[in-house]
C-alpha positions in Angstrom: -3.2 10.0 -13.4 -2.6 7.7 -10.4 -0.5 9.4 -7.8 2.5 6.7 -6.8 5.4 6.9 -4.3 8.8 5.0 -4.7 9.5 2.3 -1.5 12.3 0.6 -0.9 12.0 -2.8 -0.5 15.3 -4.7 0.3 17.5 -4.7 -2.6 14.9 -2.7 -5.3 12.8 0.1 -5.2 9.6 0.2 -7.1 6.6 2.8 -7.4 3.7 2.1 -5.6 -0.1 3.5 -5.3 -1.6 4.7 -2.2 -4.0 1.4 -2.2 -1.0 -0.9 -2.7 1.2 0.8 0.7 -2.0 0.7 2.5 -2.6 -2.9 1.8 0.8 -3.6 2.5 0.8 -2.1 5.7 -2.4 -4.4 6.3 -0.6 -7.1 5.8 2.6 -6.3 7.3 1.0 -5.6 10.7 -1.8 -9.2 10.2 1.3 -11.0 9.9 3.3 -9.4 12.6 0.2 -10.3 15.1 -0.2 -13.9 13.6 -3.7 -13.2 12.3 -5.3 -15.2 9.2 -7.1 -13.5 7.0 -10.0 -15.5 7.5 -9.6 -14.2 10.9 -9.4 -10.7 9.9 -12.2 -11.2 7.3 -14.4 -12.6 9.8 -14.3 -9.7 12.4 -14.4 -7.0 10.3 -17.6 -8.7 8.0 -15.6 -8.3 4.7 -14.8 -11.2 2.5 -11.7 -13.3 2.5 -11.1 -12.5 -1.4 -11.7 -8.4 -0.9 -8.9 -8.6 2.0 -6.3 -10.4 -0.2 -7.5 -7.7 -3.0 -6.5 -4.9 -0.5 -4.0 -6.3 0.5 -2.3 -7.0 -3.0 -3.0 -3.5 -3.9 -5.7 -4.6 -6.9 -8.4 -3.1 -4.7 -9.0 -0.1 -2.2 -10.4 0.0 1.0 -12.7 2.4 2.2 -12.6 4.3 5.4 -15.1 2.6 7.5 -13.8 -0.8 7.0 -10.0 0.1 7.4 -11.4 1.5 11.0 -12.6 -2.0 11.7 -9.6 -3.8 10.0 -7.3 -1.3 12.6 -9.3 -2.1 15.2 -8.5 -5.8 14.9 -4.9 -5.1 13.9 -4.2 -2.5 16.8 -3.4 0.4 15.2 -4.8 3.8 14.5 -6.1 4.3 10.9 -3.6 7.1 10.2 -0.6 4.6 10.9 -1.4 2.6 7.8 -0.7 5.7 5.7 2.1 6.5 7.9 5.4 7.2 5.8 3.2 8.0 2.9 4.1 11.7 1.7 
């Protein structure tokens, strides 16, 4: 059984997996910098297609790329787990 974790998103709350919070967090912070994901993609070696997968929660990411993706993004690689209990 898949472990999920309810988020509040405004006005609903709905269960999540681990892969979908961390590939919203992915997103949340790409966006906040004004990065593409072509952009993202493209420094981290990964394809366009596999970042929108992570992103949209159908895949996972594994550690070594979500060090490069943090690396472009800024962050630490524990922040995009942050809040996840």
């Amino acid at each position: 059984m898949m472990r999920t974790k309810q988020v509040t998103i405004p006005a609903k709350v709905v269960e999540v997996t681990f892969a979908q919070y961390v590939g919203g967090r992915i997103r949340e912070r790409r966006k906040e910098l004004g990065l593409s994901q072509d952009a993202i993609a493209a420094s981290c070696d990964i394809s366009k297609p596999f970042l929108s997968e992570c992103e949209n929660g159908k895949r996972s990411i594994g550690f070594c790329k979500l060090y490069e993706v943090a690396k472009v993004l800024k962050r630490p690689t524990d922040w995009f787990a942050e809040g996840w209990d």
